[in-house]
TORSEDREN-920645 format. One record per residue: residue number from 1; residue in one letter; x, y, z of N, C-alpha, C in turn. Coordinates in nm, 3 decimals, decimal comma, padded with zeros to 5 digits, m for minus. Each point is the difference from the previous one (the first is absolute). Layout:
N
R     i   aa      n_xx      n_yy      n_zz     ca_xx     ca_yy     ca_zz      c_xx      c_yy      c_zz
R   NUM    a         X         Y         Z         X         Y         Z         X         Y         Z
...
# end
This chain:
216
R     i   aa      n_xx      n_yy      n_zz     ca_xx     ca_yy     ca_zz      c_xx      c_yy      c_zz
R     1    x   m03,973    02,152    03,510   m00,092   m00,085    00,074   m00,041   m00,119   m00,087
R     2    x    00,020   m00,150    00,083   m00,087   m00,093   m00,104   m00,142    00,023   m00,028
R     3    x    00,001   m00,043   m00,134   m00,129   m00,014   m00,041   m00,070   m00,114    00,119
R     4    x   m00,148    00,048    00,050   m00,089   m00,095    00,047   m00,065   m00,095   m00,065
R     5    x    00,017   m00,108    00,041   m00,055   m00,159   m00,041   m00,110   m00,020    00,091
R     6    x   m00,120    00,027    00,019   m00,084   m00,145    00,106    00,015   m00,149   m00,052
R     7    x    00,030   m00,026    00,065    00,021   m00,161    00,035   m00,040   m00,077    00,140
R     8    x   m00,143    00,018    00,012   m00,008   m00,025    00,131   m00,004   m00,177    00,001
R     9    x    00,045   m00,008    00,136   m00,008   m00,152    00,057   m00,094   m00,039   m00,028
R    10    x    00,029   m00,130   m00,008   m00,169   m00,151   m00,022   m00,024   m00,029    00,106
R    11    x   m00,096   m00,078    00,009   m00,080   m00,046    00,123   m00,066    00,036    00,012
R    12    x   m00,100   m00,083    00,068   m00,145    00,010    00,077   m00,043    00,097    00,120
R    13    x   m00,051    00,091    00,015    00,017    00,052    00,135   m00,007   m00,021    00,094
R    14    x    00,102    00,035    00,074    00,028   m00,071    00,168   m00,118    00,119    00,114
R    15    x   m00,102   m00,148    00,015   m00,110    00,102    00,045    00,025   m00,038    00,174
R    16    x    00,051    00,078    00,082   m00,045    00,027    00,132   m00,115   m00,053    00,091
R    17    x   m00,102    00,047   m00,033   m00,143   m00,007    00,078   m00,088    00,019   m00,092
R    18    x   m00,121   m00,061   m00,006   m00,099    00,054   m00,065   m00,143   m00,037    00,072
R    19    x   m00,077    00,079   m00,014   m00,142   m00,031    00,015   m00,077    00,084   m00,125
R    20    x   m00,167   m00,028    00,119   m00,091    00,091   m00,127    00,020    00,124   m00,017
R    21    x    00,045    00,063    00,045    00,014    00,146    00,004    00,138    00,051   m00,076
R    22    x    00,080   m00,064    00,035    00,147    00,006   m00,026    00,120   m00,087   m00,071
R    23    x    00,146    00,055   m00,047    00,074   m00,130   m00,006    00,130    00,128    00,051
R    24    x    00,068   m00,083    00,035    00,143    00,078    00,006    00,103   m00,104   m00,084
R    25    x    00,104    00,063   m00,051    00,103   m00,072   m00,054    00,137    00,042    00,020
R    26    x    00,101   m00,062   m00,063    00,143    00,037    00,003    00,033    00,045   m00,185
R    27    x   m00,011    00,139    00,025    00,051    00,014   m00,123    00,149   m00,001   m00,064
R    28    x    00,067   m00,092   m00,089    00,150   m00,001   m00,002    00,002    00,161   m00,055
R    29    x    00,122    00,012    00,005    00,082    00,137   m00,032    00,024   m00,038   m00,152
R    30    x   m00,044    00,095   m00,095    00,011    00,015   m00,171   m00,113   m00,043   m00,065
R    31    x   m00,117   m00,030    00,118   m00,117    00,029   m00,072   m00,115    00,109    00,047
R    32    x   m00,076    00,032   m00,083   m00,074    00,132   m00,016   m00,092   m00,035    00,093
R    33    x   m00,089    00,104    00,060   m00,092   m00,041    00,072   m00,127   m00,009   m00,088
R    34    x   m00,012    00,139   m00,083   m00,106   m00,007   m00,119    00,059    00,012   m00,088
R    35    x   m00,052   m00,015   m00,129   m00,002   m00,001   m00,140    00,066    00,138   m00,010
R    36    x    00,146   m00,027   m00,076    00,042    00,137   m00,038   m00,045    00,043   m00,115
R    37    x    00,101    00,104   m00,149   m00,058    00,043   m00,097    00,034   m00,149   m00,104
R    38    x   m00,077   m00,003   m00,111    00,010   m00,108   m00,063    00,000   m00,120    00,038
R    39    x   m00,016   m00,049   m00,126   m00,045   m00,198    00,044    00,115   m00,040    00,049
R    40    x    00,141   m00,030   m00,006    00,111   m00,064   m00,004   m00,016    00,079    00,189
R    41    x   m00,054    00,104    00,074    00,019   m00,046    00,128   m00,156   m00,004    00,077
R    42    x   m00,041   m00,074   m00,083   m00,151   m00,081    00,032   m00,077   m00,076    00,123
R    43    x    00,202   m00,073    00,061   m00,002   m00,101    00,096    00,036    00,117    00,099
R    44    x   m00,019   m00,084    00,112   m00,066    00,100    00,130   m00,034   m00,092    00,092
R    45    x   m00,011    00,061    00,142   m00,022   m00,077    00,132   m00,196    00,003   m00,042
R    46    x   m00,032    00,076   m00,009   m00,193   m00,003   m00,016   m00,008   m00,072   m00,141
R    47    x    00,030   m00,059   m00,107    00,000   m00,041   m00,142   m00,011   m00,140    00,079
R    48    x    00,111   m00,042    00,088    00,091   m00,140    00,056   m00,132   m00,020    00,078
R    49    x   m00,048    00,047    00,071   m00,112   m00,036    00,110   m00,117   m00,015   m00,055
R    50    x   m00,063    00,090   m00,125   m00,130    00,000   m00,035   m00,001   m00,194   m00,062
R    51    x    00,107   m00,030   m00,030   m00,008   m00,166   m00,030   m00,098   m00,065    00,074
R    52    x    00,044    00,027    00,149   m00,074   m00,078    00,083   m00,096    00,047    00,070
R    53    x    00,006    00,135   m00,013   m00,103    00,062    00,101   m00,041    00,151   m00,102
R    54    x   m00,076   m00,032   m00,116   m00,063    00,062   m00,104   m00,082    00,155    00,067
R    55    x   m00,040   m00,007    00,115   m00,041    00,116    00,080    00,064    00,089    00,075
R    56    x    00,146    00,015   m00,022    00,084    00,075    00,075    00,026    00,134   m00,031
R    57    x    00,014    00,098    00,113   m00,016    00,111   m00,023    00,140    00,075    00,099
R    58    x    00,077    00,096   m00,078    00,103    00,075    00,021    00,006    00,064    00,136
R    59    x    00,063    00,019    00,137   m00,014    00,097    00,096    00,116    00,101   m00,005
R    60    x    00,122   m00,083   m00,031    00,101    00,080   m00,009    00,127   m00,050   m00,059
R    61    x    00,133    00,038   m00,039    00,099   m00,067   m00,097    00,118    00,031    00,080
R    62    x    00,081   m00,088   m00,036    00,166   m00,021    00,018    00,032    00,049   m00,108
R    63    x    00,101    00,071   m00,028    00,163    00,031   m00,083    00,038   m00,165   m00,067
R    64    x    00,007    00,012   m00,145    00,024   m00,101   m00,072    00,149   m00,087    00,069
R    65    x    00,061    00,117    00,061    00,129   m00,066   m00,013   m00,037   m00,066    00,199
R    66    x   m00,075    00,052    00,066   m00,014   m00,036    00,152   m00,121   m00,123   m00,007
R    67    x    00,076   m00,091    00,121   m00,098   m00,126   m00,005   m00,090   m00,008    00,096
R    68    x   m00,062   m00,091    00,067   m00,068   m00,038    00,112   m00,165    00,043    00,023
R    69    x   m00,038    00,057    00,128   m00,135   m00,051    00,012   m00,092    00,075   m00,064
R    70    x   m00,063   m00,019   m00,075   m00,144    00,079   m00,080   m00,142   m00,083    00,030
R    71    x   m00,070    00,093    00,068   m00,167    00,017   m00,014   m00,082   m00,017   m00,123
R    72    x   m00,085   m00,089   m00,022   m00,097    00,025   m00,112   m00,142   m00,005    00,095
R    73    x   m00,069    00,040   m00,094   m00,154   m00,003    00,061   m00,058   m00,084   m00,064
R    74    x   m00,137   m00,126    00,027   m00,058   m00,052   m00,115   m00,157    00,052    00,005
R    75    x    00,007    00,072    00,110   m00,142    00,133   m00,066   m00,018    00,105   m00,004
R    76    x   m00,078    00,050   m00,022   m00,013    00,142   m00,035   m00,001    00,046    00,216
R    77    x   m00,080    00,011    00,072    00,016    00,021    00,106    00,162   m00,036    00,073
R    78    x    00,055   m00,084   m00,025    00,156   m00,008    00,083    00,097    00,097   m00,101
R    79    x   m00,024    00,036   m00,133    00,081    00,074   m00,028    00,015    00,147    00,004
R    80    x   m00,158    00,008    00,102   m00,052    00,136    00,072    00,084    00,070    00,061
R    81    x   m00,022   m00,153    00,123    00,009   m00,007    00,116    00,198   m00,008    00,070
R    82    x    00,039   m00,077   m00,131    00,135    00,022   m00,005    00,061    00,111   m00,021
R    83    x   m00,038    00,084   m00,112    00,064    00,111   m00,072   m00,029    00,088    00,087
R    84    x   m00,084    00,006    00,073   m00,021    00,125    00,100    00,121   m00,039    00,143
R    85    x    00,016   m00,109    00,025    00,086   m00,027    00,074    00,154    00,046   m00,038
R    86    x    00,007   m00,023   m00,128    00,138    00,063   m00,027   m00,007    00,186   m00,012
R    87    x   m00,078    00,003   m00,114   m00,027    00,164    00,052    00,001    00,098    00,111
R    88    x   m00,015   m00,075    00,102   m00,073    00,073    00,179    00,144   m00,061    00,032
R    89    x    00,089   m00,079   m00,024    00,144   m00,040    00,011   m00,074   m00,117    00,133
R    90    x   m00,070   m00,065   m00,018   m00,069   m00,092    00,136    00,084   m00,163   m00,029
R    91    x    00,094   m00,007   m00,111    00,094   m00,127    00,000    00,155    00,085    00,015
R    92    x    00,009   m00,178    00,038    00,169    00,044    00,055    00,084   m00,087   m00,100
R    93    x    00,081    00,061   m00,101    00,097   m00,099   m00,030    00,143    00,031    00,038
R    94    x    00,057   m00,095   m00,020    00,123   m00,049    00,050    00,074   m00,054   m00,125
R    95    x    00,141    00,055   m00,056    00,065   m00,012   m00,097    00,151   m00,069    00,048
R    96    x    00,033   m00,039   m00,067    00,197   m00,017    00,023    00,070    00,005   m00,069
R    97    x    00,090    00,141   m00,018    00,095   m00,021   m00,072    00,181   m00,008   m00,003
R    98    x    00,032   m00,028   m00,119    00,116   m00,007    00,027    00,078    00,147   m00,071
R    99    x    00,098    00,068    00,092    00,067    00,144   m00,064    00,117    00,006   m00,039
R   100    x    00,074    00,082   m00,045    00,100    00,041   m00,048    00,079    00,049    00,159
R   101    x    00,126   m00,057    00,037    00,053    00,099    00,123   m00,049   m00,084    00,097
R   102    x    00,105    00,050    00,131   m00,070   m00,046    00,120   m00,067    00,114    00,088
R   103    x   m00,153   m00,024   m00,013   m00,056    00,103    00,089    00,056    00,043    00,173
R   104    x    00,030    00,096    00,042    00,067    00,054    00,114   m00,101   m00,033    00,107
R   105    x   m00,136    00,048   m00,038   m00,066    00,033    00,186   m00,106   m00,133   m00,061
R   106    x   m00,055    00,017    00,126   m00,071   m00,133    00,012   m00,127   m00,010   m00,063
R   107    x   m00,082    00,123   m00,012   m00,147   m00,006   m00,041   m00,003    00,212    00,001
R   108    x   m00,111    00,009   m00,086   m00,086    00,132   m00,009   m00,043   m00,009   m00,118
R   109    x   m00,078    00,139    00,000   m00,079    00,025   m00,108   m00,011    00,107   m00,098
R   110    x    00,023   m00,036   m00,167    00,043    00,109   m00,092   m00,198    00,077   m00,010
R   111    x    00,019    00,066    00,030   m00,083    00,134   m00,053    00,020    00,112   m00,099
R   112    x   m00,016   m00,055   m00,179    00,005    00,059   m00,079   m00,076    00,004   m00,100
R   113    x   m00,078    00,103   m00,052   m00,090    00,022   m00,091    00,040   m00,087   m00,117
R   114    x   m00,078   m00,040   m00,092    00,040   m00,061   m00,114   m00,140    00,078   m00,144
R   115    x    00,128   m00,060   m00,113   m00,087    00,069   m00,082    00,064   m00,064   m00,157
R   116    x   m00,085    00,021   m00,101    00,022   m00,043   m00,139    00,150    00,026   m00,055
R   117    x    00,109   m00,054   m00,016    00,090    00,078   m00,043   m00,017   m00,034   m00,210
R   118    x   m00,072    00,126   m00,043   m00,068   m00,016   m00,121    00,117   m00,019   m00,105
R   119    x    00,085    00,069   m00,015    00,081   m00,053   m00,112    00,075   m00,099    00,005
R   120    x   m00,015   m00,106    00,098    00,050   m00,139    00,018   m00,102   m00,092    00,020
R   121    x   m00,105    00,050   m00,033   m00,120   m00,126    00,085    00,010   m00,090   m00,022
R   122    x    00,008   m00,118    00,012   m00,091    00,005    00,167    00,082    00,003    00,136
R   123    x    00,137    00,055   m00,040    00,042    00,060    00,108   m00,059    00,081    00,116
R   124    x    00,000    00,004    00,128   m00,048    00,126    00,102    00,123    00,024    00,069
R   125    x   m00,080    00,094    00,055    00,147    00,059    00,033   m00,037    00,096    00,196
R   126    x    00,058    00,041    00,048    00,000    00,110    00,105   m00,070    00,078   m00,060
R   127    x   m00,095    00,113    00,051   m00,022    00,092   m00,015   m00,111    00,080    00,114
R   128    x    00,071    00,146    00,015   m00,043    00,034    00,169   m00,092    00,129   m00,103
R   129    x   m00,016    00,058   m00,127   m00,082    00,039   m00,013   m00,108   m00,041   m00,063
R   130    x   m00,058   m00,064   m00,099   m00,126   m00,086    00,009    00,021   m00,175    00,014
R   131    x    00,038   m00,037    00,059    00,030   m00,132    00,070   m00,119   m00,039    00,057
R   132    x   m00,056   m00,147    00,046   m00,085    00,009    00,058    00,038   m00,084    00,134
R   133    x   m00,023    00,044    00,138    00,045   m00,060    00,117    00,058   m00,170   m00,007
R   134    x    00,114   m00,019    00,031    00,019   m00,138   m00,026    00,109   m00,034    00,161
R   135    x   m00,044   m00,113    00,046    00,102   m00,046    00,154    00,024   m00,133   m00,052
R   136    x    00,082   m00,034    00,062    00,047   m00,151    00,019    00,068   m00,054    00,147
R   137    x   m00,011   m00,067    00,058    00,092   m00,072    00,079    00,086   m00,103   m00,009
R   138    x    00,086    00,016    00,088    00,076   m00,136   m00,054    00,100   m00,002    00,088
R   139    x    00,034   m00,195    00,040    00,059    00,013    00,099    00,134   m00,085   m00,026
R   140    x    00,126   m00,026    00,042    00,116   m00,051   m00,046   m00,063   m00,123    00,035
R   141    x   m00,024   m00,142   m00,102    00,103   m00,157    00,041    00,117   m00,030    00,053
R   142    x    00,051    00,016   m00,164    00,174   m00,037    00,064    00,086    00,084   m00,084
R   143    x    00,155   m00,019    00,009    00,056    00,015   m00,079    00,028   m00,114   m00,138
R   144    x   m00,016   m00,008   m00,093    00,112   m00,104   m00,064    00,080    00,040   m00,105
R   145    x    00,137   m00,005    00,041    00,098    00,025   m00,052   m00,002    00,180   m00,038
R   146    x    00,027    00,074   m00,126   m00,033    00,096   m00,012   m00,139    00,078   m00,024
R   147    x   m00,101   m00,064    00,042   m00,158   m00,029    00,009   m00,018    00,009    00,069
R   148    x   m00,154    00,041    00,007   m00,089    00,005    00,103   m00,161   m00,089   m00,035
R   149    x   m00,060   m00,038    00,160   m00,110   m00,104   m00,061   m00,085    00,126    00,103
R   150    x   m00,075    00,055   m00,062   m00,129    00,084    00,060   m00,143   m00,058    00,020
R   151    x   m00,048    00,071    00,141   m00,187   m00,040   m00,010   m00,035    00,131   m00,038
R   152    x   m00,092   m00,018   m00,127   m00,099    00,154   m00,045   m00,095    00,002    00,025
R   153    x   m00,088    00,091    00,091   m00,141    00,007    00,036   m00,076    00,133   m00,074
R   154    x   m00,026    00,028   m00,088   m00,058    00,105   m00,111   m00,093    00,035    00,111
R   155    x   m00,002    00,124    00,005   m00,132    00,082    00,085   m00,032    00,005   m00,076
R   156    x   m00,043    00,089   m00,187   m00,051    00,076   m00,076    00,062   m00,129   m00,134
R   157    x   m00,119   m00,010   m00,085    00,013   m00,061   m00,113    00,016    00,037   m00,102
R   158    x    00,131    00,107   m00,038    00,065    00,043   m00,165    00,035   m00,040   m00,049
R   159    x   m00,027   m00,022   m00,145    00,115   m00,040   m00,086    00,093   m00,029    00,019
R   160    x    00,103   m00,127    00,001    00,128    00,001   m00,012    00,082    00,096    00,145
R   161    x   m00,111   m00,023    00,087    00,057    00,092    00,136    00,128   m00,076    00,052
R   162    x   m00,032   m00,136    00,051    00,094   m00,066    00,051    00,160    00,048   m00,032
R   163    x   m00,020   m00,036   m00,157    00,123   m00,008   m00,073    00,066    00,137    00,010
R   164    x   m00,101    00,138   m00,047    00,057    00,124    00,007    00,065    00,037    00,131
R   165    x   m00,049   m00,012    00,101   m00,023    00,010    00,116    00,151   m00,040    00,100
R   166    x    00,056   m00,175   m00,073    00,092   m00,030    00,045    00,129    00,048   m00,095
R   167    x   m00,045    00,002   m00,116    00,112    00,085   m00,075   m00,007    00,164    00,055
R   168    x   m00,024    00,097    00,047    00,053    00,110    00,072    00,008   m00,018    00,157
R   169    x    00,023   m00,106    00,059    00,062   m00,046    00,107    00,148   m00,039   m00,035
R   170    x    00,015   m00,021   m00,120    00,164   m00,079   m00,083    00,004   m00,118    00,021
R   171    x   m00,112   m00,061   m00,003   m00,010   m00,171    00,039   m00,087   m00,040   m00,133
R   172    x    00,084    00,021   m00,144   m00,135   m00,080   m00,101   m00,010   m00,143    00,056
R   173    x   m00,149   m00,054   m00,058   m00,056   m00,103   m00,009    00,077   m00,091   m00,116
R   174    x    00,112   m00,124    00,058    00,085   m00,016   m00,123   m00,074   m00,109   m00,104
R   175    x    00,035    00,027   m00,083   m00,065   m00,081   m00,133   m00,126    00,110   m00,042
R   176    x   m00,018    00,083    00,023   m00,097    00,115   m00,006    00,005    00,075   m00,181
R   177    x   m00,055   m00,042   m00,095    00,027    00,061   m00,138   m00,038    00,117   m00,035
R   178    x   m00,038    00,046    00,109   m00,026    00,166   m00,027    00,080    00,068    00,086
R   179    x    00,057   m00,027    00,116    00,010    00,116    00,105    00,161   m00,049    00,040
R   180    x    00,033   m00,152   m00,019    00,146   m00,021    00,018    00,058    00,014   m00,119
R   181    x    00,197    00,014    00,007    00,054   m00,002   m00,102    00,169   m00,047    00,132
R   182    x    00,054   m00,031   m00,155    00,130   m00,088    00,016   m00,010   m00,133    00,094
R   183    x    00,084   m00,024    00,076   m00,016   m00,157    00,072   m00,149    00,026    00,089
R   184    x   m00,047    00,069    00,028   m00,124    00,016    00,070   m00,122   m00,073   m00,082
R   185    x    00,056    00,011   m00,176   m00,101   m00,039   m00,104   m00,001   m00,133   m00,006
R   186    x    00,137   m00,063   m00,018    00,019   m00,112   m00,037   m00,052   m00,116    00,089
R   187    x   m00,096   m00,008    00,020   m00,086   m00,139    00,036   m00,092   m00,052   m00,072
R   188    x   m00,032   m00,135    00,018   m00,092   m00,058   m00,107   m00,155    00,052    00,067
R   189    x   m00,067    00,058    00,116   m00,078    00,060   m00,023   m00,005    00,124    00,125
R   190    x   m00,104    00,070   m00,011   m00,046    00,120    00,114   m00,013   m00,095    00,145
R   191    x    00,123    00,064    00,084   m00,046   m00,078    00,112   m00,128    00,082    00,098
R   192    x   m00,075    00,005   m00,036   m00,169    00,012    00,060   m00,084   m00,094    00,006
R   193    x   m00,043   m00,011    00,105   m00,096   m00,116    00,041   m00,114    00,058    00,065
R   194    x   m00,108    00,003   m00,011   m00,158   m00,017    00,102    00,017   m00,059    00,078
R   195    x    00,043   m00,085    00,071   m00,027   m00,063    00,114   m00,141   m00,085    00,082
R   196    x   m00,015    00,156    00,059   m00,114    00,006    00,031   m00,146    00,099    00,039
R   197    x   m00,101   m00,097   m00,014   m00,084    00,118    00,002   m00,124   m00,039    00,073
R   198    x   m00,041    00,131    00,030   m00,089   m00,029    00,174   m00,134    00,081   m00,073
R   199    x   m00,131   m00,013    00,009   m00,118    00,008   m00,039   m00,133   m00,067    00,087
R   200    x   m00,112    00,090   m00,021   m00,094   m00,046    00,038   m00,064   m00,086   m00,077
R   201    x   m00,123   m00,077    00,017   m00,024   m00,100   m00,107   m00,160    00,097   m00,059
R   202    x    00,018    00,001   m00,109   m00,164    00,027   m00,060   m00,101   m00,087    00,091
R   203    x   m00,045   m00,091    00,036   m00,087   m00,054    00,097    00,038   m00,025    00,094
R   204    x   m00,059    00,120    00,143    00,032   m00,021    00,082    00,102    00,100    00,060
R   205    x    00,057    00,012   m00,072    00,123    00,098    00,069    00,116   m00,041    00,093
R   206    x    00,026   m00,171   m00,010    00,106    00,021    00,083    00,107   m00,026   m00,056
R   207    x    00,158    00,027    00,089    00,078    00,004    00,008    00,063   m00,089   m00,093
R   208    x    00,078    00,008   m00,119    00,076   m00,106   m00,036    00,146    00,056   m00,068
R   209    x    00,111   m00,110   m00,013    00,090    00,045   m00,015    00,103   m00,077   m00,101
R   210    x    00,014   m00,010   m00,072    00,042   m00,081   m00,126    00,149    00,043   m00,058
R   211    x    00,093   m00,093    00,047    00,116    00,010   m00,061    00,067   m00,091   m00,125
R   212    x    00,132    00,050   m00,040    00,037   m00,106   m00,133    00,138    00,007    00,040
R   213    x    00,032   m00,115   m00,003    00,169   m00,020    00,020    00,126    00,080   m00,060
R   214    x    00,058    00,083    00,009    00,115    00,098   m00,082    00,068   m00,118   m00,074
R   215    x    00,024    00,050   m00,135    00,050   m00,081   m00,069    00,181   m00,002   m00,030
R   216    x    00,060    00,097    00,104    00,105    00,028   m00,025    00,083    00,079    00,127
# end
């Protein structure tokens, strides 16, 4: 296995929406959401934002290697009011990826426990005896070429579900550095995207829905 490098992308963050309560952004793919171990991976989607908005507070994270839409809170009440929304599963996101293979049927849904796979961590893996409930949906795009372009709708928010999830379907996530191997690997990044994501607002409670363009 190669040795890991962070090297995340430059730039400013590509912020979505913002108000008082909130900001959403587009996070690129190969950067962290928080501060990993040590200084050298310091830089981060919350490090990048506190620049401009010094009061920001964490609701939830993307996969270093997956891009697109992330939630911040800029108070203590929306990051309540958010985090309980993801918890109670009361947001909807919407992912797209690209797979290994051409998927056969048109749409359903994997229902498989997931769980730590410890002597590889941060690998996970299947597991139907202490696993903890994990679904996904997902529905065919298109074909391209020996590929497939998928919509992922996560019922349940695990670890690395997506990815596990479509790798024991036999569809890895290609460019995937944990879960693909051979030509499935070889892309310049994880084709996973956020898309989009549907939420109530900390003031007020209504309806909003915030997407980011697939970059691939």
């Amino acid at each position: 296995m190669t040795e890991f490098i962070y090297a995340p992308p430059e730039g400013a963050p590509v912020v979505l929406y913002e108000d008082h309560e909130l900001v959403l952004v587009d996070k690129p793919a190969g950067l962290l959401s928080v501060p990993g171990k040590g200084a050298h991976m310091a830089d981060c989607m919350i490090a990048r934002l506190r620049v401009g908005f010094p009061e920001i507070l964490l609701v939830h994270r993307l996969d270093l290697d997956t891009s697109g839409v992330m939630v911040f809170a800029r108070t203590p009440h929306a990051q309540r009011h958010l985090g309980l929304q993801f918890e109670k599963r009361q947001t909807r996101k919407t992912y797209i990826a690209r797979v290994a293979g051409q998927v056969t049927e048109r749409a359903g849904r994997v229902d498989l426990p997931l769980g730590v796979d410890w002597p590889n961590r941060p690998r996970q893996m299947v597991c139907h005896e202490t696993g903890r409930p994990a679904q996904t949906d997902w529905a065919l795009i298109r074909h391209e070429g020996d590929t497939s372009r998928l919509r992922l709708m996560p019922v349940t928010g695990r670890s690395h579900q997506l990815r596990v999830h479509l790798l024991a379907l036999g569809h890895p996530i290609l460019g995937d550095p944990l879960y693909a191997s051979g030509a499935a690997l070889a892309h310049p990044r994880m084709m996973l995207h956020a898309k989009e994501l549907r939420l109530r607002h900390p003031d007020g409670g209504r309806g909003m829905t915030i997407s980011a363009a697939v970059p691939f």
